[in-house]
N, C-alpha and C positions, 0 to 999 in steps of 0.2 A: 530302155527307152532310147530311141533315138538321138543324136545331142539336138536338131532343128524341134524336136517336136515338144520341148521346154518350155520355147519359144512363143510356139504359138498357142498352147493351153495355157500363158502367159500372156497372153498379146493384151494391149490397153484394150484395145477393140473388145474381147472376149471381157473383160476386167468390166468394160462399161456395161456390155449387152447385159451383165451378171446381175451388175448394179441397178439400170434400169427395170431389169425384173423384178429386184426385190424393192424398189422402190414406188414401183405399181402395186406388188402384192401389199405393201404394212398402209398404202393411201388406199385402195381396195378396203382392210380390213378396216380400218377407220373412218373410212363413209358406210360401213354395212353395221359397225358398232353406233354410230348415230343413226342410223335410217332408223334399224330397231329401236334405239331410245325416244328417238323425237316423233316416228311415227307411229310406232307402236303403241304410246301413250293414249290411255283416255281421252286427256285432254282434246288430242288430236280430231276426234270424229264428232266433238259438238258437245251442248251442256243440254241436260235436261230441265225439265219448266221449272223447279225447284231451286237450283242453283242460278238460273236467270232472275228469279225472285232476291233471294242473296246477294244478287249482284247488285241491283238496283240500289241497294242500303249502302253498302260499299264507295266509300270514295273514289272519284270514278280515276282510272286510270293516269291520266294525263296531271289532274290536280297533284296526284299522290307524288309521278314521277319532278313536275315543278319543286313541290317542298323537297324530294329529295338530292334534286339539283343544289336548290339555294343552299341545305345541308353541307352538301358537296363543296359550293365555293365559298362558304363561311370558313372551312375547317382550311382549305387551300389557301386561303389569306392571314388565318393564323399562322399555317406552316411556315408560309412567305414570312410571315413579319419575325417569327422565333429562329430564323436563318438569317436573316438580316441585322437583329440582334445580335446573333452567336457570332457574326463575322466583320463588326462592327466595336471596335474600341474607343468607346465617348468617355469622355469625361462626364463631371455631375453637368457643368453649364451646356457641354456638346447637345447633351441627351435631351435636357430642357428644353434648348432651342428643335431638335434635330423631329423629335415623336411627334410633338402636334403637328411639321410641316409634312412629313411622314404619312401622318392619320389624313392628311384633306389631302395629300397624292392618291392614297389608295380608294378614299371615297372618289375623287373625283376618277380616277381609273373604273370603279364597279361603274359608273356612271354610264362612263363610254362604252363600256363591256355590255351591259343592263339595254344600251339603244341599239347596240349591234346586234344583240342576240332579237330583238323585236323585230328589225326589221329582216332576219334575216327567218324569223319563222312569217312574218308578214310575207314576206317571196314563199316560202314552202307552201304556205296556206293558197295564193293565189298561182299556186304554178302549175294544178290541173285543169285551173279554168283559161 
């Protein structure tokens, strides 16, 4: 081999075009492995009268994903309070005083959390009209 020609079968230039490639080809392969999955699906092309019957029994969508919200932030404010805990050295009197001012922060936090999230699905709701 040449000694210049190391070089250029070397170059950053050739190093990136390389890389560019194969990082077309593996997001290539990765949208053509979801296309088939997400479009390929049943689900995809509609329900039949049967399953719209079904559906109708079923809680409807939105209720279900709310309960699984308030689920969500119930479990996150345990987390919060069992880390606040663990990083928190009270005494017996600290703890006394410290929990119930603790407990009406975090209520009054959902509070303000609880009027945020209303008005901001309030704007999503009127933001087609």
């Amino acid at each position: 081999m040449l000694p210049w020609a190391q070089f250029v079968l070397r170059s950053p230039a050739l190093d990136s075009t390389r890389r560019t490639n194969s990082v077309r080809k593996i997001t290539f392969a990765v949208l053509t492995f979801v296309g088939v999955c997400g479009f390929g699906s049943p689900k995809m092309f509609g329900q039949d009268k049967s399953s719209k019957a079904v559906a109708a029994d079923v809680i409807s969508s939105d209720t279900l994903m709310d309960q699984q919200f308030l689920l969500l932030r119930k479990d996150i404010r345990s987390i919060k309070k069992q880390v606040v805990a663990a990083n928190l050295t009270l005494t017996e009197n600290e703890a006394v005083k410290f929990w119930p001012v603790y407990e009406q922060y975090s209520a009054d936090l959902a509070e303000v959390t609880d009027t945020r999230i209303a008005l901001i699905e309030e704007c999503a709701d009127d933001y087609g009209t």
